[in-house]
C-alpha positions in Angstrom: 11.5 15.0 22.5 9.4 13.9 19.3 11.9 13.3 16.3 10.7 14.7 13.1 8.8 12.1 10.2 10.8 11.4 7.3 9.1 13.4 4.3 8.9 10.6 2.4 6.8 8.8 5.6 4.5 11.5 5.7 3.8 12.2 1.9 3.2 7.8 2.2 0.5 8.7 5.0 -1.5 11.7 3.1 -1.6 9.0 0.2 -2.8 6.3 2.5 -5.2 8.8 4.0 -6.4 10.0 0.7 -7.1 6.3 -1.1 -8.4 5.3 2.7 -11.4 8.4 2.4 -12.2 7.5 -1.6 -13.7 3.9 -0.1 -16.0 6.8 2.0 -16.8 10.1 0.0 -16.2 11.4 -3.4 -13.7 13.6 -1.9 -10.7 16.0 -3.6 -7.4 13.9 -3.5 -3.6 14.1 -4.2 -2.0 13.4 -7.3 -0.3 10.4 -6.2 -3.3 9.1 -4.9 -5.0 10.1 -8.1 -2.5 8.3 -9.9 -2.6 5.1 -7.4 -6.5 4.8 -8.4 -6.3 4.8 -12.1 -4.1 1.4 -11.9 -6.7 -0.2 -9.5 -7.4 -3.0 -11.9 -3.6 -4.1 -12.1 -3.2 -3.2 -8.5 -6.3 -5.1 -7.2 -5.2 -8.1 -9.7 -2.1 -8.5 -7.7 -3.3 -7.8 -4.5 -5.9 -10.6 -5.2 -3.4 -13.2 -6.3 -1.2 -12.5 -3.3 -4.2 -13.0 -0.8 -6.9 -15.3 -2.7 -8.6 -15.9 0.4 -9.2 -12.4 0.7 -11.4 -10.9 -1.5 -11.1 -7.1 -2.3 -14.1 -6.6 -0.6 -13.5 -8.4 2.2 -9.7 -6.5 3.2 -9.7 -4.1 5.5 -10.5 -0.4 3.8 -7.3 0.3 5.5 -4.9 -2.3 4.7 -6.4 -2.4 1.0 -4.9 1.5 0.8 -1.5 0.3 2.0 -1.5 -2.6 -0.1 -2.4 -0.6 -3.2 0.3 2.4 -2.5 3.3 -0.1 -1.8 1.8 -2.3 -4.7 2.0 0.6 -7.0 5.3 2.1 -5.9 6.4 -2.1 -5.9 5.2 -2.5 -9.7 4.4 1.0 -11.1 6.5 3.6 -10.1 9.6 1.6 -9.1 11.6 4.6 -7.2 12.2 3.0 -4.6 13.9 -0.2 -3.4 11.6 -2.8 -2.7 12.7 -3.3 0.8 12.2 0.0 1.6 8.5 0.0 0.4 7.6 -3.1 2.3 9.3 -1.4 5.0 7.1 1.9 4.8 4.3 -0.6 4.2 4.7 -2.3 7.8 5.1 0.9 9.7 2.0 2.1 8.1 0.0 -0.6 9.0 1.2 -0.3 12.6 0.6 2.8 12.4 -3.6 2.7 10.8 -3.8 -0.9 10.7 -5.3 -3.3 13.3 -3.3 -5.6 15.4 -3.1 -8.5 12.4 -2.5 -5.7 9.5 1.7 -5.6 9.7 1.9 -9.5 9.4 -1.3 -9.2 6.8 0.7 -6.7 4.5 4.1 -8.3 4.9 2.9 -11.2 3.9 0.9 -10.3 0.7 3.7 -7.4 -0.4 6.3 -11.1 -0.3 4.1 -12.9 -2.2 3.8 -10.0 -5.2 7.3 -9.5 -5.2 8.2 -13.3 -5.8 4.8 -13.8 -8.0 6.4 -10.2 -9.8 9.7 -11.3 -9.6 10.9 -8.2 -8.4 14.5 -7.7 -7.4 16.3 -5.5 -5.2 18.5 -3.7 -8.1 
């Protein structure tokens, strides 16, 4: 018997899937998604400092639209706890990602929320 997603898993993955196709096509996206590429520059910024020795270029198209959802939702949105987002993070990249990408993501989404200072409050 499959067990139903978590709504919250599955609005994650259409985001994912949305910023993933935008590194493709000019394509119709979601809102969130919408919302996730307008911050790009403070996104990326993070994302860069948390991994200097991966360029954005250079990151995986779909670990970069992991990194930037939870790095938004980490630093942007803030609705969630942060443990939670890395969480979601993890099981996305397990779930798109490569073999490397959970270990990748958890790695980089520690390192912004000590550079960030982010608590779990």
């Amino acid at each position: 018997m499959k067990t139903a997603l978590d709504p919250r898993h599955k609005k994650r993955q259409k985001i994912v899937e949305d910023l993933f196709k935008t590194q493709f096509h000019d394509q119709k996206i979601g809102e969130e998604a919408e919302k996730i590429l307008k911050n790009t520059d403070k996104t990326d910024k993070l994302i860069e400092d948390a991994a200097p020795e991966f360029p954005i270029d250079k990151i995986n198209k779909i670990d970069l639209a992991i990194l930037r959802l939870a790095v938004y939702e980490l630093t942007i949105a803030k609705k969630e706890p942060p443990r939670v987002i890395i969480d979601e993070a993890i099981e996305l990249a397990k779930e798109y990602g490569g073999e490397t990408s959970p270990s990748f993501i958890n790695g980089a989404l520690g390192k912004v929320i000590k550079d960030e200072k982010i608590t779990s409050s």
